[in-house]
PyMOL Python script that loads the backbone (N, CA, C, O; Angstrom):
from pymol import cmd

cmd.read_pdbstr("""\
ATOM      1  N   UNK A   1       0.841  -1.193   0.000  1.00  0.00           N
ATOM      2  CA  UNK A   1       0.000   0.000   0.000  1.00  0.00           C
ATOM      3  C   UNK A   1       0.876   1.243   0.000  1.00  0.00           C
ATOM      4  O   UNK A   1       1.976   1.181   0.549  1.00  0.00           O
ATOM      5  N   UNK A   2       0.574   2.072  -0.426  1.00  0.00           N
ATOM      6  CA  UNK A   2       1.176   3.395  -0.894  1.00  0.00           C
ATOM      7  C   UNK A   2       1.162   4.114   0.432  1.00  0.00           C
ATOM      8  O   UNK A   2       0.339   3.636   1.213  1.00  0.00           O
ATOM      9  N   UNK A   3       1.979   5.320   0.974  1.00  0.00           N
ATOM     10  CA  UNK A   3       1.968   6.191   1.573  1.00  0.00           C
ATOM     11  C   UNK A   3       0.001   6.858   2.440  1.00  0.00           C
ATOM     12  O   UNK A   3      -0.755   6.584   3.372  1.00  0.00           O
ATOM     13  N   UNK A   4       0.132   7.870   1.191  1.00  0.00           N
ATOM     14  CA  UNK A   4      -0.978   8.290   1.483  1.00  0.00           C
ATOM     15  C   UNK A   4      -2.239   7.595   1.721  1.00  0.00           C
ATOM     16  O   UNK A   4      -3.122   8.097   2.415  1.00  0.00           O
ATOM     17  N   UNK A   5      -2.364   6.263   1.070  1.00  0.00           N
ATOM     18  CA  UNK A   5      -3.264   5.244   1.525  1.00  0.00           C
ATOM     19  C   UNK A   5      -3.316   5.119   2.966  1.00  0.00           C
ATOM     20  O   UNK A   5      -4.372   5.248   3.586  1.00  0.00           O
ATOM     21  N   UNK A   6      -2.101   4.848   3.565  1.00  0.00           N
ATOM     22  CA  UNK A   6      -1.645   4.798   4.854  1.00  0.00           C
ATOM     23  C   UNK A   6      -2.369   5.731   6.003  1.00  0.00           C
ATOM     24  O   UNK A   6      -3.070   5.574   7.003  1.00  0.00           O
ATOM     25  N   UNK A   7      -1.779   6.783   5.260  1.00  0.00           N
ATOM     26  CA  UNK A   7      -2.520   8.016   5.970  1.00  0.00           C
ATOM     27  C   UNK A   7      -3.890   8.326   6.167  1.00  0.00           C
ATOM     28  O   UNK A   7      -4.444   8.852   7.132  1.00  0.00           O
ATOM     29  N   UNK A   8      -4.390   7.867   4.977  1.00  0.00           N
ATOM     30  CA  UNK A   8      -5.716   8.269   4.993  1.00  0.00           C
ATOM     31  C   UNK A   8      -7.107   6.861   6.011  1.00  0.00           C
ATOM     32  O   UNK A   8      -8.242   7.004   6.464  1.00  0.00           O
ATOM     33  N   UNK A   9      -6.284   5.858   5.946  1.00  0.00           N
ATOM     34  CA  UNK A   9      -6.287   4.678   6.780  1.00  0.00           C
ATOM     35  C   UNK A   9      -6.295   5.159   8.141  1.00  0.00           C
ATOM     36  O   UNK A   9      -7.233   4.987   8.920  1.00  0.00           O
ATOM     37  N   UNK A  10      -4.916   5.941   8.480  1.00  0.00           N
ATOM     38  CA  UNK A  10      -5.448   6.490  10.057  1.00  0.00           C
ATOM     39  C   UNK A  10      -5.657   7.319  10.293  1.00  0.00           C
ATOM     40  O   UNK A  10      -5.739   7.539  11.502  1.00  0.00           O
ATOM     41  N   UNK A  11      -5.925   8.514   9.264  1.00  0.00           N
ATOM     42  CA  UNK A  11      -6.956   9.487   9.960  1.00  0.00           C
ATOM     43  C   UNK A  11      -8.320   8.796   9.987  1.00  0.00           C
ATOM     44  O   UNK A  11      -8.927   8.966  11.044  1.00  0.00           O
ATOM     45  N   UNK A  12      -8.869   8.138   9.165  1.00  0.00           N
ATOM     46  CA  UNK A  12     -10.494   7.641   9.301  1.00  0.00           C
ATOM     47  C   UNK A  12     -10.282   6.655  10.983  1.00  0.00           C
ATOM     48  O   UNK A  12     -11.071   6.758  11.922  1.00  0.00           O
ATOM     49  N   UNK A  13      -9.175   5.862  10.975  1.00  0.00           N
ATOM     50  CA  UNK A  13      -9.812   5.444  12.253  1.00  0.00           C
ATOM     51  C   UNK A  13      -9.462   6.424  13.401  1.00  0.00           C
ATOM     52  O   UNK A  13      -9.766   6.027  14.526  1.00  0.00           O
ATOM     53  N   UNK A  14      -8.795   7.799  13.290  1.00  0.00           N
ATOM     54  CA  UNK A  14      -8.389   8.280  14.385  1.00  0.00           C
ATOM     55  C   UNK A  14      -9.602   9.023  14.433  1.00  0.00           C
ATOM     56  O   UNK A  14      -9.972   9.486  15.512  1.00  0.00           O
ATOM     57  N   UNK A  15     -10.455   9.241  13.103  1.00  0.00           N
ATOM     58  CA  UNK A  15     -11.366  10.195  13.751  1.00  0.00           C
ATOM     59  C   UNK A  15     -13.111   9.115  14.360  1.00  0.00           C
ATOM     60  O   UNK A  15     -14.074   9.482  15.032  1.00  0.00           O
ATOM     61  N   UNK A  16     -12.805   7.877  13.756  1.00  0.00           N
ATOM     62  CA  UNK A  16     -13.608   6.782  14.346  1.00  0.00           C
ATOM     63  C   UNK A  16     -13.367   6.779  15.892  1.00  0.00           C
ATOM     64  O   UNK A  16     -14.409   6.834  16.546  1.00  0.00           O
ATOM     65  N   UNK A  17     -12.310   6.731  16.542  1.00  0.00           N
ATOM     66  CA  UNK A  17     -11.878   6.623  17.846  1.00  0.00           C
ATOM     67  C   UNK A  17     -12.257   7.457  18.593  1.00  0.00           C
ATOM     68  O   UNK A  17     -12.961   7.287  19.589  1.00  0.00           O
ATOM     69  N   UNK A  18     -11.858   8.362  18.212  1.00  0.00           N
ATOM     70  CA  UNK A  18     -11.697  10.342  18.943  1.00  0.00           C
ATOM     71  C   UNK A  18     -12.671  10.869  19.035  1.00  0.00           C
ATOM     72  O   UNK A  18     -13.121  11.255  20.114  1.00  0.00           O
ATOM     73  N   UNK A  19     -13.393  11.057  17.617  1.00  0.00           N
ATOM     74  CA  UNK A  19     -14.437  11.596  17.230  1.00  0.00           C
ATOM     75  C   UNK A  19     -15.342  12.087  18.208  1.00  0.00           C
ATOM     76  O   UNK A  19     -15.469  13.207  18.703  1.00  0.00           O
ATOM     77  N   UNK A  20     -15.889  11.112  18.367  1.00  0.00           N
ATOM     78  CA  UNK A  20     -17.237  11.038  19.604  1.00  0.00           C
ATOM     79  C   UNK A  20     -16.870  11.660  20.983  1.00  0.00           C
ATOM     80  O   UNK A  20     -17.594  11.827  21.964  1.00  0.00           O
ATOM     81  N   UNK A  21     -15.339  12.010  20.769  1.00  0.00           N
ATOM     82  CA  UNK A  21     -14.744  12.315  22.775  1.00  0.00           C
ATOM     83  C   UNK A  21     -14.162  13.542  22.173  1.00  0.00           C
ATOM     84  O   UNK A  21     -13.336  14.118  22.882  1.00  0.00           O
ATOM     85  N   UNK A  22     -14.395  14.002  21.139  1.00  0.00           N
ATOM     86  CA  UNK A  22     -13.685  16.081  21.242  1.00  0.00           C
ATOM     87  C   UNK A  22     -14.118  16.777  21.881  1.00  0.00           C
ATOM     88  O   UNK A  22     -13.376  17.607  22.405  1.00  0.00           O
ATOM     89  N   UNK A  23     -15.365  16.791  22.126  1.00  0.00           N
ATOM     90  CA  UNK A  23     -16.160  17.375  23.110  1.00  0.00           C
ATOM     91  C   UNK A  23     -15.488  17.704  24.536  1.00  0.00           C
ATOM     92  O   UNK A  23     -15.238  18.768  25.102  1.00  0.00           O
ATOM     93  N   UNK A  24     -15.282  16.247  24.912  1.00  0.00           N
ATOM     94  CA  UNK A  24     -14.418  15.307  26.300  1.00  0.00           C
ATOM     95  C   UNK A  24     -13.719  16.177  26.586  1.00  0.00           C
ATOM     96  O   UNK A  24     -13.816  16.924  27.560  1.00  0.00           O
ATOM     97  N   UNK A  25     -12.419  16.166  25.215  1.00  0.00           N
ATOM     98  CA  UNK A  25     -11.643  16.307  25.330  1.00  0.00           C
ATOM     99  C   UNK A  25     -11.058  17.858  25.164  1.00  0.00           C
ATOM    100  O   UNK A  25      -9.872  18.018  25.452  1.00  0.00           O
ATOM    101  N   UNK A  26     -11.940  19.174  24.651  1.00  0.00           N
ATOM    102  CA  UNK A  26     -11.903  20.428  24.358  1.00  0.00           C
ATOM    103  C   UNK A  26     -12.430  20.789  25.694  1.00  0.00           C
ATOM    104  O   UNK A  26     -11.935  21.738  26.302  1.00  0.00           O
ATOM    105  N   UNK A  27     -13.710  19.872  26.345  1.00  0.00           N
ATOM    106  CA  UNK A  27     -13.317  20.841  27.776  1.00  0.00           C
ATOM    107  C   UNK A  27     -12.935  20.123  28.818  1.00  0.00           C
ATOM    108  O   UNK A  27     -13.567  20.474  29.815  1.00  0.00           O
ATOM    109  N   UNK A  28     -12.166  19.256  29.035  1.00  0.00           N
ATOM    110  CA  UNK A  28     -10.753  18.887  30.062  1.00  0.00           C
ATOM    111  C   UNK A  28     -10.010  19.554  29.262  1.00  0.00           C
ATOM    112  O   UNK A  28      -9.001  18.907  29.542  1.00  0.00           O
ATOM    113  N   UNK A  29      -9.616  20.342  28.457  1.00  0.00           N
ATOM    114  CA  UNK A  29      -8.467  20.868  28.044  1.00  0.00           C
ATOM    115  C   UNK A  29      -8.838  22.425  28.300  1.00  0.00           C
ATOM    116  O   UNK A  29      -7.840  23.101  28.551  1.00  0.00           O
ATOM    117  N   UNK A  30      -9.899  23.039  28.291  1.00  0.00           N
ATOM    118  CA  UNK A  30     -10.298  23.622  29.137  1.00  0.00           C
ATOM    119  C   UNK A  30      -9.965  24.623  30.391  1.00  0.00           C
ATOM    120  O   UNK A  30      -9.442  25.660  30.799  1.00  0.00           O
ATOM    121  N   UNK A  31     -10.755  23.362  30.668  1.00  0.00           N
ATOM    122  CA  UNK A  31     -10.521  23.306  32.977  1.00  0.00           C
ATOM    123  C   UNK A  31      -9.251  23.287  33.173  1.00  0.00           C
ATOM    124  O   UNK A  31      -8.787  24.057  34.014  1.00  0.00           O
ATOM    125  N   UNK A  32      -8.271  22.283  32.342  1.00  0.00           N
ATOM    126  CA  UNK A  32      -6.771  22.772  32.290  1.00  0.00           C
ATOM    127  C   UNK A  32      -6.348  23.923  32.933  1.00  0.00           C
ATOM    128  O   UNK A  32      -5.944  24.320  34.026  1.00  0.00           O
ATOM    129  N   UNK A  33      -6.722  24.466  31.308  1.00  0.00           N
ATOM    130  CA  UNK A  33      -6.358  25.901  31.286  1.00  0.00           C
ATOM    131  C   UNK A  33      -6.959  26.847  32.324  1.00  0.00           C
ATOM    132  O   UNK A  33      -6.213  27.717  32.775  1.00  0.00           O
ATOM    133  N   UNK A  34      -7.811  26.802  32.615  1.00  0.00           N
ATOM    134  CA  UNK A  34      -8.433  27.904  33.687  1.00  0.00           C
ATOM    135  C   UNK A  34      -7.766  27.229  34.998  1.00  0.00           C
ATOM    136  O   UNK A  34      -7.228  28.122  35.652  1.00  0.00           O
ATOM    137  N   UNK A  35      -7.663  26.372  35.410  1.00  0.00           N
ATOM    138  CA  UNK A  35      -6.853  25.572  36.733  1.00  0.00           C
ATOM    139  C   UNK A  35      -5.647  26.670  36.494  1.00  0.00           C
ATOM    140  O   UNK A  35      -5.736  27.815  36.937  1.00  0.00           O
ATOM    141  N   UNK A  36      -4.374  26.142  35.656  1.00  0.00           N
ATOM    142  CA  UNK A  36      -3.211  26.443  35.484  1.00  0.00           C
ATOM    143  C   UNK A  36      -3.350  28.506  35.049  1.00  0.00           C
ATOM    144  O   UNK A  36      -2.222  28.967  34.870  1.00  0.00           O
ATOM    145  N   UNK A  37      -4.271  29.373  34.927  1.00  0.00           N
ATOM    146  CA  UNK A  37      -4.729  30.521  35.019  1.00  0.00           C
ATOM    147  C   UNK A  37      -4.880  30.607  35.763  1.00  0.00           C
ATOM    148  O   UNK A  37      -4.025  31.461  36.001  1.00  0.00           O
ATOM    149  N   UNK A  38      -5.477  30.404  36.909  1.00  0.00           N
ATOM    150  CA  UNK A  38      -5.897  30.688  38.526  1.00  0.00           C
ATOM    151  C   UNK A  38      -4.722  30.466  39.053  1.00  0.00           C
ATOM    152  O   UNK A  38      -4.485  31.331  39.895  1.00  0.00           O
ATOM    153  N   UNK A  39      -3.879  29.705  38.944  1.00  0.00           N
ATOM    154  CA  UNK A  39      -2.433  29.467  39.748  1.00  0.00           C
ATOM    155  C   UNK A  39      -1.825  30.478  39.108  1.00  0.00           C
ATOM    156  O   UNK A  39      -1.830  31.434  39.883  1.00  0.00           O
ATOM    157  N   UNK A  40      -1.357  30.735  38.201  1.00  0.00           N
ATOM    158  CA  UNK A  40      -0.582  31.769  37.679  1.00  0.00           C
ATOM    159  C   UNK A  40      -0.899  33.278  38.169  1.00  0.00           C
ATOM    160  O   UNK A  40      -0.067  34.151  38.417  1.00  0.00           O
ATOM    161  N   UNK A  41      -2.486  33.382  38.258  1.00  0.00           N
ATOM    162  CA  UNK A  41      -2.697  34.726  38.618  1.00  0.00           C
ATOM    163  C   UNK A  41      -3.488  35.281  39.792  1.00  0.00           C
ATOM    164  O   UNK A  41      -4.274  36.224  39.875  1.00  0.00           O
ATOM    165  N   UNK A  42      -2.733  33.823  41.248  1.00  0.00           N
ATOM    166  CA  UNK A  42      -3.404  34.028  42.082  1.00  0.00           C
ATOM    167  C   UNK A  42      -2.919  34.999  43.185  1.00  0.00           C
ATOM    168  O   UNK A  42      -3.468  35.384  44.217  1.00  0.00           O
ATOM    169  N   UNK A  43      -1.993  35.207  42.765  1.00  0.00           N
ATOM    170  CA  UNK A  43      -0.940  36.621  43.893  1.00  0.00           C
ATOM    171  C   UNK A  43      -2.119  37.818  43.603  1.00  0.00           C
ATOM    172  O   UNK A  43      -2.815  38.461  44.389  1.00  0.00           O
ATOM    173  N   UNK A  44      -2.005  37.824  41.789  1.00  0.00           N
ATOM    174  CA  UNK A  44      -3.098  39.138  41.522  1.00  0.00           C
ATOM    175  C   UNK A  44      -3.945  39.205  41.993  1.00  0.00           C
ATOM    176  O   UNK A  44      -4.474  40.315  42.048  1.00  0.00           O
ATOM    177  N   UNK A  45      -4.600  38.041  42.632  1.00  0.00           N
ATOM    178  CA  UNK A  45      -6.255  38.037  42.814  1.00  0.00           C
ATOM    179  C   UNK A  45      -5.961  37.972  44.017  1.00  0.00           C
ATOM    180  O   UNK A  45      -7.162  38.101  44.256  1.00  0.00           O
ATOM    181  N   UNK A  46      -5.239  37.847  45.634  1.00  0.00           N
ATOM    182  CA  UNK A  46      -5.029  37.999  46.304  1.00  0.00           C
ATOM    183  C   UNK A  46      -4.949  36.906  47.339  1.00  0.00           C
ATOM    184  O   UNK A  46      -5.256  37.043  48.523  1.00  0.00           O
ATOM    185  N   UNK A  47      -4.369  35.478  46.593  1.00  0.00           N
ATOM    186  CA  UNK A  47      -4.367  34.283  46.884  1.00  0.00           C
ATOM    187  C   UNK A  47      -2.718  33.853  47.110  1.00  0.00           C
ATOM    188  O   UNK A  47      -1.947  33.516  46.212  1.00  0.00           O
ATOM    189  N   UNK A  48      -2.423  33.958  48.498  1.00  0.00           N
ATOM    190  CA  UNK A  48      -1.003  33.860  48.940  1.00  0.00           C
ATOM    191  C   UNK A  48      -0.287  32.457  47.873  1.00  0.00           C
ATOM    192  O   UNK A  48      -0.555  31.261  47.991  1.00  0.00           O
ATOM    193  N   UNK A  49       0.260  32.829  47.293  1.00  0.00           N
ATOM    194  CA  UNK A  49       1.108  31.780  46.203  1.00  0.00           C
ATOM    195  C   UNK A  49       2.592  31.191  46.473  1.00  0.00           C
ATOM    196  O   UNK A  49       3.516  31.970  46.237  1.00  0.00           O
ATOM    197  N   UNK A  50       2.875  30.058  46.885  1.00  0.00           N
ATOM    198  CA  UNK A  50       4.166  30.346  47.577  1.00  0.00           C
ATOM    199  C   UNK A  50       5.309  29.808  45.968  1.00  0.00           C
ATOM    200  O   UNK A  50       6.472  29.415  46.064  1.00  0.00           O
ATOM    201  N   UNK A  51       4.577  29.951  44.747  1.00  0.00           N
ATOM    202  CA  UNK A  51       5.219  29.667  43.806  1.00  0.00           C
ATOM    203  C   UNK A  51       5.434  30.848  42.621  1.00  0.00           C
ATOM    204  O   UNK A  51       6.148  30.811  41.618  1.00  0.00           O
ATOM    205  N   UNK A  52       4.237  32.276  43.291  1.00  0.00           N
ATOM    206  CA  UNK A  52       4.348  33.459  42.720  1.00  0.00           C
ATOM    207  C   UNK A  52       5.758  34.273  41.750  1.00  0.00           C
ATOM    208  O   UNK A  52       5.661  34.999  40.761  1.00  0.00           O
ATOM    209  N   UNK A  53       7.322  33.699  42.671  1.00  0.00           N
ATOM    210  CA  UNK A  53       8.251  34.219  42.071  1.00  0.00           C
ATOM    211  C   UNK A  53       8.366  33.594  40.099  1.00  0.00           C
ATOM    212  O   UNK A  53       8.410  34.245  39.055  1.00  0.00           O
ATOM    213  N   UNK A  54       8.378  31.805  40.423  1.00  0.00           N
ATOM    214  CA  UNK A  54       8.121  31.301  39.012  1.00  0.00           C
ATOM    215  C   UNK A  54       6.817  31.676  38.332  1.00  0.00           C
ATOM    216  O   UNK A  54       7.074  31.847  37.140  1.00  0.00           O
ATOM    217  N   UNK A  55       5.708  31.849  38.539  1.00  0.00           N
ATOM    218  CA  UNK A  55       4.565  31.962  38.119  1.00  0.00           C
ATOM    219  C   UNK A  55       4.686  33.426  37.273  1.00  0.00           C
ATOM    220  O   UNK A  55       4.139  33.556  36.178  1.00  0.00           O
ATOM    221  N   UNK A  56       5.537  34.609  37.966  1.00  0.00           N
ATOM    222  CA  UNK A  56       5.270  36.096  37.458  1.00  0.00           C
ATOM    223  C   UNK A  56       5.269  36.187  36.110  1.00  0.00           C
ATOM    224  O   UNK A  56       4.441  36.810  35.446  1.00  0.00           O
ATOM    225  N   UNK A  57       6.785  35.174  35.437  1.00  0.00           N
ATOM    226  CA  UNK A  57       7.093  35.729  33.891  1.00  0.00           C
ATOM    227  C   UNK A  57       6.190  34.841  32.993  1.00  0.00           C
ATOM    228  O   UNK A  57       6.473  34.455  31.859  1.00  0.00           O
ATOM    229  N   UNK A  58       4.552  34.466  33.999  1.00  0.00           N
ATOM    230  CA  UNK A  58       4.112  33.746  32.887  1.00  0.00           C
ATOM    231  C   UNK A  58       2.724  34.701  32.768  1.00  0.00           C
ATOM    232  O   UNK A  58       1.895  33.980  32.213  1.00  0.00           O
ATOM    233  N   UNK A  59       2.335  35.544  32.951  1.00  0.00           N
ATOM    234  CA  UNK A  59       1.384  36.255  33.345  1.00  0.00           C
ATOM    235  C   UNK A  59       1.288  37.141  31.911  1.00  0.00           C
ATOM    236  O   UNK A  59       0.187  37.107  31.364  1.00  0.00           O
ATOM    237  N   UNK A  60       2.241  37.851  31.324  1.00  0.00           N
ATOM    238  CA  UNK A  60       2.227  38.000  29.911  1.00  0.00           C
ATOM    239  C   UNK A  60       1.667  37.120  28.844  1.00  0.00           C
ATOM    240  O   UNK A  60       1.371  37.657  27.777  1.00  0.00           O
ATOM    241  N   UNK A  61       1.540  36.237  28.947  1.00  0.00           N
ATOM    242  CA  UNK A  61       1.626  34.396  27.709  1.00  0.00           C
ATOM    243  C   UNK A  61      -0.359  34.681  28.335  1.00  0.00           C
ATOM    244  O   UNK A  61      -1.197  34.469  27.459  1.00  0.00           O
ATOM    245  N   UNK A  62      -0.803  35.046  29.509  1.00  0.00           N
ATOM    246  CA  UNK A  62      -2.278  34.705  29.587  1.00  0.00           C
ATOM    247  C   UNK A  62      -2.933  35.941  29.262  1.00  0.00           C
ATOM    248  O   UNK A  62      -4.138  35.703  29.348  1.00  0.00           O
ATOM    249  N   UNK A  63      -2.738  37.284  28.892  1.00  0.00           N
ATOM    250  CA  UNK A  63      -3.905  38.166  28.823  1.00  0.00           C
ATOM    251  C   UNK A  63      -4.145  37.848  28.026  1.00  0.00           C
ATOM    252  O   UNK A  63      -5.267  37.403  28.265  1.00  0.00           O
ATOM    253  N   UNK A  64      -3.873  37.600  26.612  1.00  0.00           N
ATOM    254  CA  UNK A  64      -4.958  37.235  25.776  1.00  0.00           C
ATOM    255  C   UNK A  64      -6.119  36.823  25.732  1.00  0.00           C
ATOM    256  O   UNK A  64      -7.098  37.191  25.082  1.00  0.00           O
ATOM    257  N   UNK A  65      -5.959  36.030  26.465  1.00  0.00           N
ATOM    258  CA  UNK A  65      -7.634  35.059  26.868  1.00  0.00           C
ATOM    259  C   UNK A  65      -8.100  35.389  28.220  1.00  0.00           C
ATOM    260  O   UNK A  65      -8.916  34.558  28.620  1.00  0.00           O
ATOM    261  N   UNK A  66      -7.748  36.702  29.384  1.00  0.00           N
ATOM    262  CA  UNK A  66      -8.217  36.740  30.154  1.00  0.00           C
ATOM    263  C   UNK A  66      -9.585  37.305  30.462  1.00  0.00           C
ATOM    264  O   UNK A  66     -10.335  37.017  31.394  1.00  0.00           O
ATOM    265  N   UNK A  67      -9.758  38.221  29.424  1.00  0.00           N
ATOM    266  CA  UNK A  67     -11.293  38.158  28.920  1.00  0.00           C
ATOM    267  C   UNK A  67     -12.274  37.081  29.244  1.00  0.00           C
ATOM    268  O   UNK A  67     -13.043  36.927  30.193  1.00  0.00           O
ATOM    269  N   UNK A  68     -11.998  36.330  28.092  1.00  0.00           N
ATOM    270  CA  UNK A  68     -12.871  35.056  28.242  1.00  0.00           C
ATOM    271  C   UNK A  68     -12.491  34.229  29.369  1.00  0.00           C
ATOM    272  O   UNK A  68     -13.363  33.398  29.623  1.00  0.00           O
ATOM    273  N   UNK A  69     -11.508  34.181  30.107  1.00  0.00           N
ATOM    274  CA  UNK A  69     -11.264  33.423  31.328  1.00  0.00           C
ATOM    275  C   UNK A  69     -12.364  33.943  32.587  1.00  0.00           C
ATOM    276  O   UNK A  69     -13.022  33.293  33.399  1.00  0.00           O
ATOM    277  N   UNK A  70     -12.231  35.437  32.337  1.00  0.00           N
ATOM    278  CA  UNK A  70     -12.762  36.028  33.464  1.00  0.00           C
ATOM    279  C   UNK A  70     -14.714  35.977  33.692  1.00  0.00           C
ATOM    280  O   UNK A  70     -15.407  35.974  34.710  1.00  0.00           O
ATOM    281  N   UNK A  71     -15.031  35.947  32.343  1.00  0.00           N
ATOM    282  CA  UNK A  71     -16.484  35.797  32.042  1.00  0.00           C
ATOM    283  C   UNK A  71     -17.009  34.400  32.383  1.00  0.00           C
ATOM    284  O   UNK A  71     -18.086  34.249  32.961  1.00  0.00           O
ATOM    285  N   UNK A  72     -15.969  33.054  31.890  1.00  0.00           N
ATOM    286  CA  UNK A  72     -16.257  31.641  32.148  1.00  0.00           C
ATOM    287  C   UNK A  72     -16.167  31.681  33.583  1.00  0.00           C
ATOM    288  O   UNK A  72     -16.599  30.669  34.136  1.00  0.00           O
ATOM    289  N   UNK A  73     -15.695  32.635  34.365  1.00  0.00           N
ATOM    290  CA  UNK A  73     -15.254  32.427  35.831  1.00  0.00           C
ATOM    291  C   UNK A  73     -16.928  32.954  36.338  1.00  0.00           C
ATOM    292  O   UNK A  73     -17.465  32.453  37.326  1.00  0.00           O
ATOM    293  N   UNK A  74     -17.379  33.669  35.770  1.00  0.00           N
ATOM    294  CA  UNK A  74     -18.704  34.622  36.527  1.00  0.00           C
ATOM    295  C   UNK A  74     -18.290  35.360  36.920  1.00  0.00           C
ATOM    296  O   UNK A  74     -18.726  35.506  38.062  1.00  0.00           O
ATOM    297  N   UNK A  75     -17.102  36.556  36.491  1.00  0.00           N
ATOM    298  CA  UNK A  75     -16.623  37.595  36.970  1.00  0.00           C
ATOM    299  C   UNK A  75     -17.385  38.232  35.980  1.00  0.00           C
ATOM    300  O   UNK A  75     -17.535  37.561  34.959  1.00  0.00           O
ATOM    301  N   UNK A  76     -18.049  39.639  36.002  1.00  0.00           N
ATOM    302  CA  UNK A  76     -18.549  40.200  35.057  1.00  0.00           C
ATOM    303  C   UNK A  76     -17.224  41.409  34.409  1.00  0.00           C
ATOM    304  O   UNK A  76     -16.933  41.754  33.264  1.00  0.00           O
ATOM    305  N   UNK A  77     -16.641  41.805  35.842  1.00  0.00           N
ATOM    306  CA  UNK A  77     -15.492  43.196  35.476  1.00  0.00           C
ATOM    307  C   UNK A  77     -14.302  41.996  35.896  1.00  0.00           C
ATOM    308  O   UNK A  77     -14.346  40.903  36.461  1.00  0.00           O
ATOM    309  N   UNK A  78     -13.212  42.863  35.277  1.00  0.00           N
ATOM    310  CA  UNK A  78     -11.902  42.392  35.037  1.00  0.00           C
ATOM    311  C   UNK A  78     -11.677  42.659  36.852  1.00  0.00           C
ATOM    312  O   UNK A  78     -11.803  43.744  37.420  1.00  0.00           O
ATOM    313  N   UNK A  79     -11.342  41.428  37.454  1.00  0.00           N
ATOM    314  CA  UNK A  79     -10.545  40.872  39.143  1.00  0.00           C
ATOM    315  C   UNK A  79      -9.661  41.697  39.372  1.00  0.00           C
ATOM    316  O   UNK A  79      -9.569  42.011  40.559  1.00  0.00           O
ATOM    317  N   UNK A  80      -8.679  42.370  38.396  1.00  0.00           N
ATOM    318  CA  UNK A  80      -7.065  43.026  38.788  1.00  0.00           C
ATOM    319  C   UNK A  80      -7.680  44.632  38.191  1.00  0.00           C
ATOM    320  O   UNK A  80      -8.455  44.942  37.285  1.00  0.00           O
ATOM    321  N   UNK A  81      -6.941  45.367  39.148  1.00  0.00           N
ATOM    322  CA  UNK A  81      -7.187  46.754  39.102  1.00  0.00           C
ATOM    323  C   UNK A  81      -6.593  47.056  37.854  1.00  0.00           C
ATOM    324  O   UNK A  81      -7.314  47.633  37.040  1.00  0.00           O
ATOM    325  N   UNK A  82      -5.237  46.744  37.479  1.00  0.00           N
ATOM    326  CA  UNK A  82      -4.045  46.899  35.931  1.00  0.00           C
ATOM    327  C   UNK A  82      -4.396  46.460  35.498  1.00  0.00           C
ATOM    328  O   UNK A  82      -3.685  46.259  34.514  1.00  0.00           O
ATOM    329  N   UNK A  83      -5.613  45.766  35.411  1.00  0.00           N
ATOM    330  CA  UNK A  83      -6.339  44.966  33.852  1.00  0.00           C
ATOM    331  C   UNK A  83      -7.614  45.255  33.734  1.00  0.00           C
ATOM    332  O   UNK A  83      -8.567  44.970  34.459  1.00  0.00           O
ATOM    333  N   UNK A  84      -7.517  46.070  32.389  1.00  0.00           N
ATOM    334  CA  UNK A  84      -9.073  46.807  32.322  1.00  0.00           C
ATOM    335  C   UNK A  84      -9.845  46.305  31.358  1.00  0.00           C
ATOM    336  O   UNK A  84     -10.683  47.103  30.937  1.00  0.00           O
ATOM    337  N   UNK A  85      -9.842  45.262  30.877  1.00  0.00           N
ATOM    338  CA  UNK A  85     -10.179  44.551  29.416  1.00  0.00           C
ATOM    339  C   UNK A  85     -12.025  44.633  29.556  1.00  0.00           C
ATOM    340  O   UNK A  85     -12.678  43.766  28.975  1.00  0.00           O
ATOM    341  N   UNK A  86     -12.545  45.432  30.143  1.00  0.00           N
ATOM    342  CA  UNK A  86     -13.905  45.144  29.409  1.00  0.00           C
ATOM    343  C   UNK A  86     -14.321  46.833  29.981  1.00  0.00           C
ATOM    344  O   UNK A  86     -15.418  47.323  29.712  1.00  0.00           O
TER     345      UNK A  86
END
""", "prot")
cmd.dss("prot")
cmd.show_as("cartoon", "prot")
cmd.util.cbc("prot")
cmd.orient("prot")
């Protein structure tokens, strides 16, 4: 069998397998992310962190999505006074 035969062999069963669990698997990947967001930006929010020194230079890499972090949380206004995103 040829290459691309190959390929096309396991994407059909990867999406036979998977398929039905993206769902699953987009929100445990998720909760992840908002878990590992709450640790990162819990000094800001006023949650004694005793890992705050490593955590600081990661706090840049999350505003992007702190918007939508903060709304999935049931925060309506932005938690940190230096972050005015809505």
């Amino acid at each position: 069998m040829s290459r691309p035969r190959w390929a096309s062999i396991r994407a059909g069963l990867e999406e036979f397998w998977a398929g039905p669990y993206r769902r699953t698997f987009a929100r445990a990947r998720r909760e992840e992310d908002d878990l590992f967001r709450m640790v990162v930006l819990a000094e800001a929010l006023g949650v004694p962190d005793p890992a705050a020194y490593y955590t600081a230079e990661l706090i840049p890499a999350l505003y992007e999505d702190f918007h939508a972090w903060h709304r999935r949380m049931g925060m309506d206004r932005s938690p940190l006074e230096h972050v005015a995103c809505c």
